[in-house]
C-alpha positions as a Python dict, from the first residue, in 0.01 Angstrom:
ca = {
    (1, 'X'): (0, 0, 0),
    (2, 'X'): (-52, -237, 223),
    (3, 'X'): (194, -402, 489),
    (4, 'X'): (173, -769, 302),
    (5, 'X'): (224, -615, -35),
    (6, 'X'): (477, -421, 69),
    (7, 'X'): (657, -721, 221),
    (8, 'X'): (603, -926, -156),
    (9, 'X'): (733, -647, -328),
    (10, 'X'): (1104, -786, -476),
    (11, 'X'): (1371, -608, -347),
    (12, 'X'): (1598, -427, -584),
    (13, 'X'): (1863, -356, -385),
    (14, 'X'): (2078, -544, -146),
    (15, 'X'): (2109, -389, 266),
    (16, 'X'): (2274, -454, 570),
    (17, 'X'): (2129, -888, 529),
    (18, 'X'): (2340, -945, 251),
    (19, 'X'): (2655, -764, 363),
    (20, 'X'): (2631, -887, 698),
    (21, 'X'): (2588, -1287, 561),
    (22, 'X'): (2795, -1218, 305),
    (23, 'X'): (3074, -1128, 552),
    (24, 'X'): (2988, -1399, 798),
    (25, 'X'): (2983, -1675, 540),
    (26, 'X'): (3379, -1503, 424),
    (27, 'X'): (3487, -1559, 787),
    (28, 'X'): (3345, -1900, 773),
    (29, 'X'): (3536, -2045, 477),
    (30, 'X'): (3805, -1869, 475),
    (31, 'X'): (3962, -1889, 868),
    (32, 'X'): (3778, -2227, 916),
    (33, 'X'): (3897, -2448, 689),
    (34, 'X'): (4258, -2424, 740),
    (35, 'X'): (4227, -2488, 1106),
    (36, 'X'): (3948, -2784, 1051),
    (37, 'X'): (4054, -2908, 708),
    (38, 'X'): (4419, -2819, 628),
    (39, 'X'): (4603, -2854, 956),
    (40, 'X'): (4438, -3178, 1094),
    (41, 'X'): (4547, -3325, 714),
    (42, 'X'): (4894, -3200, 756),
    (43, 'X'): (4849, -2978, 426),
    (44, 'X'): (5197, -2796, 461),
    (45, 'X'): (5462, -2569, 232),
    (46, 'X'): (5381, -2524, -82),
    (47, 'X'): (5049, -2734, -71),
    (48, 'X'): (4918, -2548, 206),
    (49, 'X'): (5019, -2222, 28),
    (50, 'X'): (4854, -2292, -291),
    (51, 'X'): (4556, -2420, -72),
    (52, 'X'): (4508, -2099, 111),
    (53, 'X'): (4522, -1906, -232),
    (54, 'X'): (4299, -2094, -373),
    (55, 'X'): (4080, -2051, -64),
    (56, 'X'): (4078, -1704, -54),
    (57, 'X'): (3923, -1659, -388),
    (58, 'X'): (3703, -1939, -353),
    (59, 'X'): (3564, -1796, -15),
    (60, 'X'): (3484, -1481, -186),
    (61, 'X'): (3287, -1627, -473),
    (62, 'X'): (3090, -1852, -196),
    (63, 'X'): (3025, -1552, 13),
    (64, 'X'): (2911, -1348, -251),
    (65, 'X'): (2682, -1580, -457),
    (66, 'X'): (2487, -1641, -38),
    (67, 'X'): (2438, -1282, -58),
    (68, 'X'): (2316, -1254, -438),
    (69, 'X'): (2085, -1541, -364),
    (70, 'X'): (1949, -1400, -12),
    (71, 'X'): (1708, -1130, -107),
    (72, 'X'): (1741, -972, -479),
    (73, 'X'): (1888, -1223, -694),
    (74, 'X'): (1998, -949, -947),
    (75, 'X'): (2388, -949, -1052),
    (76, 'X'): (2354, -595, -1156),
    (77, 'X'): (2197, -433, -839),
    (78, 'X'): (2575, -551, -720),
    (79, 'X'): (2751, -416, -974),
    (80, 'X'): (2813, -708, -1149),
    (81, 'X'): (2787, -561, -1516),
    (82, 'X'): (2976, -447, -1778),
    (83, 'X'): (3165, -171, -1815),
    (84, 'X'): (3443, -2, -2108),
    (85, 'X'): (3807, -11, -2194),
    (86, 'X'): (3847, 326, -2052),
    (87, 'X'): (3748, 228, -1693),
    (88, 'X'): (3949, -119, -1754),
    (89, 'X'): (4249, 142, -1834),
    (90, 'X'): (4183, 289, -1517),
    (91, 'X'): (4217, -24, -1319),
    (92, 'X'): (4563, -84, -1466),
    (93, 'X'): (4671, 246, -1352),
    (94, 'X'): (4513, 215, -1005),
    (95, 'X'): (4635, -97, -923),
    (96, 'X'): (5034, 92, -990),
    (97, 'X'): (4939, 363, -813),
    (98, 'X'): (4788, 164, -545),
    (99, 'X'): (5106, -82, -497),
    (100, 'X'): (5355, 241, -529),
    (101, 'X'): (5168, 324, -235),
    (102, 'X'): (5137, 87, 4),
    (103, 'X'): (5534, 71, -92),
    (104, 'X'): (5569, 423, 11),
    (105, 'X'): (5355, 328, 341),
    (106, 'X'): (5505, -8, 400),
    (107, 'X'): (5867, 183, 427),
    (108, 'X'): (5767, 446, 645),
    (109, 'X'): (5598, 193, 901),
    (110, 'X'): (5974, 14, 858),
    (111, 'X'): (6135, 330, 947),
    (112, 'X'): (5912, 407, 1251),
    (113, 'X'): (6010, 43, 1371),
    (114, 'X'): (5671, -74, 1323),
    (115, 'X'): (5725, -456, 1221),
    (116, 'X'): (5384, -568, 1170),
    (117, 'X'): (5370, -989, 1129),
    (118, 'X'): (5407, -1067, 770),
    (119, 'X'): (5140, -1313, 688),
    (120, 'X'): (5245, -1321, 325),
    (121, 'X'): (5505, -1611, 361),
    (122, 'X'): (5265, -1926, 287),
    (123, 'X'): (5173, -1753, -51),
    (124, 'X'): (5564, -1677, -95),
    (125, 'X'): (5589, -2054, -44),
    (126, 'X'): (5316, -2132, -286),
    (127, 'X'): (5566, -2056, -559),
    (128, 'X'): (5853, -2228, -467),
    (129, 'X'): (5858, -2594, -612),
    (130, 'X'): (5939, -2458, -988),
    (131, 'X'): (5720, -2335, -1247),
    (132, 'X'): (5420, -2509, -1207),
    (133, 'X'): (5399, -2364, -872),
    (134, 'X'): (5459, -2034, -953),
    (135, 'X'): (5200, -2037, -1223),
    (136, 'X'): (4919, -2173, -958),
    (137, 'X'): (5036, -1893, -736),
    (138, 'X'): (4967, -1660, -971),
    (139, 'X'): (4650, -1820, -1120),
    (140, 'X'): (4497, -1842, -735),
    (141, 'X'): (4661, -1536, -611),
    (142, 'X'): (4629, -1278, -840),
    (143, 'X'): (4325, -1365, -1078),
    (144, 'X'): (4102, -1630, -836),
    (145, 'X'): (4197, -1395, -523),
    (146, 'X'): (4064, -1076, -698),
    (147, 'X'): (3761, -1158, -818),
    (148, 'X'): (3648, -1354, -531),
    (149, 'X'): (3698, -1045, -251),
    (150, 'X'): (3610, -789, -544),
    (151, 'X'): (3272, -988, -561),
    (152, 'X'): (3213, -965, -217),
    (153, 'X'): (3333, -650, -125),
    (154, 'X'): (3290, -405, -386),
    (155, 'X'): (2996, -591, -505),
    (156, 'X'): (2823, -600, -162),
    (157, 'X'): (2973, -419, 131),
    (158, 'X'): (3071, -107, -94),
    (159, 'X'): (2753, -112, -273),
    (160, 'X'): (2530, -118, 67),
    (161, 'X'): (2763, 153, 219),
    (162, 'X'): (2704, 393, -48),
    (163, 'X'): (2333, 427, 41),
    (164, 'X'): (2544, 676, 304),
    (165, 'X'): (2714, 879, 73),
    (166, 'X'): (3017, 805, -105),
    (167, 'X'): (3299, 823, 187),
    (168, 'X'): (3106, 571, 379),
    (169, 'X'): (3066, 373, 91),
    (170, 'X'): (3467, 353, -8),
    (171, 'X'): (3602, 458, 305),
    (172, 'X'): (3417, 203, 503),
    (173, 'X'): (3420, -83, 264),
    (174, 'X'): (3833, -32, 217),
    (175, 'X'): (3834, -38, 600),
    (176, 'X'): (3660, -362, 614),
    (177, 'X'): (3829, -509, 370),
    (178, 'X'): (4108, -454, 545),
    (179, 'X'): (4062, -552, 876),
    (180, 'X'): (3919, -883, 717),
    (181, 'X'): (4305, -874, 637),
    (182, 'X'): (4387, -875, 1045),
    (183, 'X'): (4625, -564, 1180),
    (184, 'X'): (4945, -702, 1006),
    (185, 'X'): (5186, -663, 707),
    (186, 'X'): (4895, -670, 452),
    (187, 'X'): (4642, -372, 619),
    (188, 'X'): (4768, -135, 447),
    (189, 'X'): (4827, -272, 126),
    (190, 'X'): (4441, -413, 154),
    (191, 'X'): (4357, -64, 241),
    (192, 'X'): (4496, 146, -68),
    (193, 'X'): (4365, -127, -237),
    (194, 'X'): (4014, -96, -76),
    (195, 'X'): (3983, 244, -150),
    (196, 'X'): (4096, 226, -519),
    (197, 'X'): (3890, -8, -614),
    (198, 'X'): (3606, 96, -385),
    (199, 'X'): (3607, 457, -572),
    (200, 'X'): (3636, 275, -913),
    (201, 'X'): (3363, 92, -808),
    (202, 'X'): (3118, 414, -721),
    (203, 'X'): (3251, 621, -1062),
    (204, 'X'): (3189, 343, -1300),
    (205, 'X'): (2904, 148, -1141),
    (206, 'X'): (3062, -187, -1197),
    (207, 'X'): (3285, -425, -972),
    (208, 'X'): (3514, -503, -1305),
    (209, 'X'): (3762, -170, -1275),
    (210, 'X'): (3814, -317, -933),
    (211, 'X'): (3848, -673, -1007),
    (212, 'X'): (4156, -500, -1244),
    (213, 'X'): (4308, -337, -980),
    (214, 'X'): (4314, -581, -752),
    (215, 'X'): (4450, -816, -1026),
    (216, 'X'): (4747, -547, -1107),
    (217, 'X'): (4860, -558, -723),
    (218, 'X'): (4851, -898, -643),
    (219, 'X'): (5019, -996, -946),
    (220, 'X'): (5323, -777, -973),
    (221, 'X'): (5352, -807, -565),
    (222, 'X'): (5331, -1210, -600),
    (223, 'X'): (5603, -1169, -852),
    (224, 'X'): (5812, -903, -649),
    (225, 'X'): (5782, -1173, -326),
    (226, 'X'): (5919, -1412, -550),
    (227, 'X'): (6189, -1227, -687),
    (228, 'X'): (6340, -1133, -329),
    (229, 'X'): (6324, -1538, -215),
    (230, 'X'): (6561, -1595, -503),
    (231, 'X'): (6234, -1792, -644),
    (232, 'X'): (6249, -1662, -1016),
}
């Protein structure tokens, strides 16, 4: 075959240009828009909070539709396709056993007098003006949130990975995911997370058992936050 037909030949399977774009286009929403949009607006409390949620889906979704639209322009070849109750199930249950946990791990750290910055508190605040609030909280947080980093991670950065065997694939992609997080109160949790829905993601070929996961934990740890500031 020659070198021009081989260059014409549609790709069928995203590499290292999509994840890489579809990273760098994350970064670019989501941690440049507060600083240029929110903050020179004076977008504070709960505004600000629901803004950020809201962001971080919407980021995700931006990111990931770059990457689908660089190179192979095929929602399945990221995993973007359905799946079955069973694996839905499966979510459920890893997104419990994923926030028992990061729990488990978030206690220990406490007892080792690790106090990493919590980060959390503008989404806490998102939910605080009543129930309107608390149901845009939860809309951005836990179903927007999900499916936007789902999209991009599992869909892109754990599907190139796994070209290198699947502990690169979840291992690595849970590690980024997490350190797109920063090195604070939410690394961990993003990590368990990572590789729960990362190993989903390789068993059942499809982003959705993820998306479920990620769903379960954001949802019932919204509502936990909430609880604890007396909010519900």
């Amino acid at each position: 075959m020659s070198t021009s037909a081989a260059r014409d030949r549609p790709r069928t399977a995203p590499g290292w240009p999509e994840l890489l774009v579809g990273l760098a286009v994350l970064a670019l929403v989501a941690y440049g828009t507060g600083p240029l949009v929110l903050t020179p607006l004076g977008v504070e409390g709960v505004a600000r909070g629901l803004a950020l949620g809201a962001l971080s889906g919407v980021a995700g979704i931006i990111a990931f539709l770059v990457a689908l639209a660089l190179r192979v322009r095929r929602p399945e070849a990221f995993g973007v396709r359905g799946t079955t109750v069973r694996w839905l199930l499966l979510g459920v249950l890893g997104g419990l056993v994923a926030l028992v946990v990061a729990r488990i791990i978030g206690v220990i750290t406490l007892l080792l007098g690790i106090q990493p910055e919590n980060i959390q508190q503008p989404y806490t605040e998102a939910g605080s003006a009543g129930v309107w609030s608390v149901v845009l909280s939860l809309l951005f947080l836990a179903l927007l949130t999900p499916l936007g980093e789902e999209l991009l991670f599992r869909g892109v950065v754990t599907t190139v990975l796994l070209r290198y065997g699947a502990v690169v694939g979840v291992v690595g992609s849970a590690v980024v995911f997490a350190l797109m997080h920063g090195i604070n109160a939410v690394f961990f949790s993003a990590l368990v997370v990572g590789l729960v829905a990362g190993e989903l993601r390789r068993r059942s070929e499809s982003v959705w058992p993820g998306v479920v996961v990620h769903v379960v934990n954001n949802a019932v740890s919204q509502l936990i936050a909430l609880l604890l500031a007396g909010l519900l």
